[in-house]
C-alpha positions in Angstrom: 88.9 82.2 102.0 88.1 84.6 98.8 92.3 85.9 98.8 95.5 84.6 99.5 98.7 86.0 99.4 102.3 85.2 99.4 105.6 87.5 100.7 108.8 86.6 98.9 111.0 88.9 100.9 114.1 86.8 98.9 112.1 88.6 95.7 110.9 91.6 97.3 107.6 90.8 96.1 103.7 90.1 97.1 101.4 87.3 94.9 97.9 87.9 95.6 95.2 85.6 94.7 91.7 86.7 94.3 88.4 84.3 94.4 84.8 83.7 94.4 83.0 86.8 95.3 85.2 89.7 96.1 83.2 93.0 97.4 84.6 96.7 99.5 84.6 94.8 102.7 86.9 92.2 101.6 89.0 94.1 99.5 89.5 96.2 103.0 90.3 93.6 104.8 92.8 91.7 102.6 95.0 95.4 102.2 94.6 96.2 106.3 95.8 92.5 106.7 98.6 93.2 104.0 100.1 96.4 104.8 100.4 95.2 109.1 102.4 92.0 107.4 105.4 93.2 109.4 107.2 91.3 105.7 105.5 93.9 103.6 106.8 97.5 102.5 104.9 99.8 100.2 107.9 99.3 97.5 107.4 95.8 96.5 106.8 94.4 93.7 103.0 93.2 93.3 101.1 90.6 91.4 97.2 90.6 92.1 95.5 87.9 90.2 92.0 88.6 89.7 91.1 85.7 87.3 89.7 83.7 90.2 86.8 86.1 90.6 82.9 84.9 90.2 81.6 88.2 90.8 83.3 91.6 91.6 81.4 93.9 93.5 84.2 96.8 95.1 82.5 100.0 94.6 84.0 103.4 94.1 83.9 104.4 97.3 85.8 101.0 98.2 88.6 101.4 95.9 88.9 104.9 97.3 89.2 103.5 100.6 92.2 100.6 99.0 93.8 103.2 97.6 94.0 105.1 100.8 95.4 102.3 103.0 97.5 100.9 100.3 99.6 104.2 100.0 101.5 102.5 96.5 105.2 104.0 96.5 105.9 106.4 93.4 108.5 103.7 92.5 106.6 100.8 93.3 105.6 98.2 90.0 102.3 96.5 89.9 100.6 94.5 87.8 96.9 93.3 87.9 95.9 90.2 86.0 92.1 90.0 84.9 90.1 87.6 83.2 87.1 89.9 82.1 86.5 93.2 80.9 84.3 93.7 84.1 87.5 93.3 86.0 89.1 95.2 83.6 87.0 97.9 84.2 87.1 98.0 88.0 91.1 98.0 87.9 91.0 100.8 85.6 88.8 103.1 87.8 91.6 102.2 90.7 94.3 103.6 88.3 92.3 106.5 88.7 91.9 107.3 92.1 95.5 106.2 92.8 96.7 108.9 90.1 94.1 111.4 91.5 96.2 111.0 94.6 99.4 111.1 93.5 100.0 107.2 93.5 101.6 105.2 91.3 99.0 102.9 89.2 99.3 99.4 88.4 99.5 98.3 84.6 96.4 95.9 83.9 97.3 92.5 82.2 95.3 89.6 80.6 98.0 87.4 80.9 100.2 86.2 83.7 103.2 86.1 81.3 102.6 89.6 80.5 102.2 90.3 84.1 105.7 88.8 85.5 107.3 90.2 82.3 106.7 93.7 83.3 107.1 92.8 87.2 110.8 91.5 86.6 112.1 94.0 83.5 115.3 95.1 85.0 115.6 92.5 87.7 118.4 90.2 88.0 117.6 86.5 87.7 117.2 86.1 91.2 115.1 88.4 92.0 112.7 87.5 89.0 109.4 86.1 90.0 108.9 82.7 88.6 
């Protein structure tokens, strides 16, 4: 399977890991299967891990398409973690189109560190993700 991903409802956060070869259908189908998690709310706390990825292949029109089944909560805090500028790159463009639509974005990280740093800031310690 290309993703995997984890509910901690104790946490009130989603881990998401991306592999292999990653393109606009399955990008689709891993948010369709994550937003009808009956565990899932659009406020949580989400870690996508992208630094698994052989070759990313969403298009525009796919991340358009994400952004519009996501439906991010303005108070919601996401991180993406990549490995490559290419990555990097595609994350960036989805900051845009969820800010073109009045989203909240996701902050962009090369480290996981990073990542869970900005995910827990404020968070008691248990409710930080390990």
């Amino acid at each position: 399977m290309p993703y995997a991903y984890t509910i901690d409802s104790d946490r009130d956060a989603v881990l998401v890991r991306v592999e292999g070869v990653h393109g606009d259908s399955e990008a689709l189908v891993l948010v369709r299967e994550l937003v009808s998690d009956v565990k899932y709310h659009r406020g949580m706390r989400v870690l996508v891990d992208f630094t698994g990825l052989t070759q990313n292949n969403v298009s525009s029109s796919g991340l358009r398409e994400v952004v519009a089944v996501l439906k991010p909560a303005p108070d919601s805090r996401r991180a993406f973690l990549v490995g490559n500028l290419t990555d990097f790159g595609i994350s960036r463009m989805y900051q845009a189109f969820c800010e073109l639509n009045g989203f909240h974005s996701p902050e962009i990280f090369r480290t996981r560190k990073e990542a869970v740093d900005f995910l827990n800031e404020g968070f008691p310690p248990e409710k930080k993700i390990p």
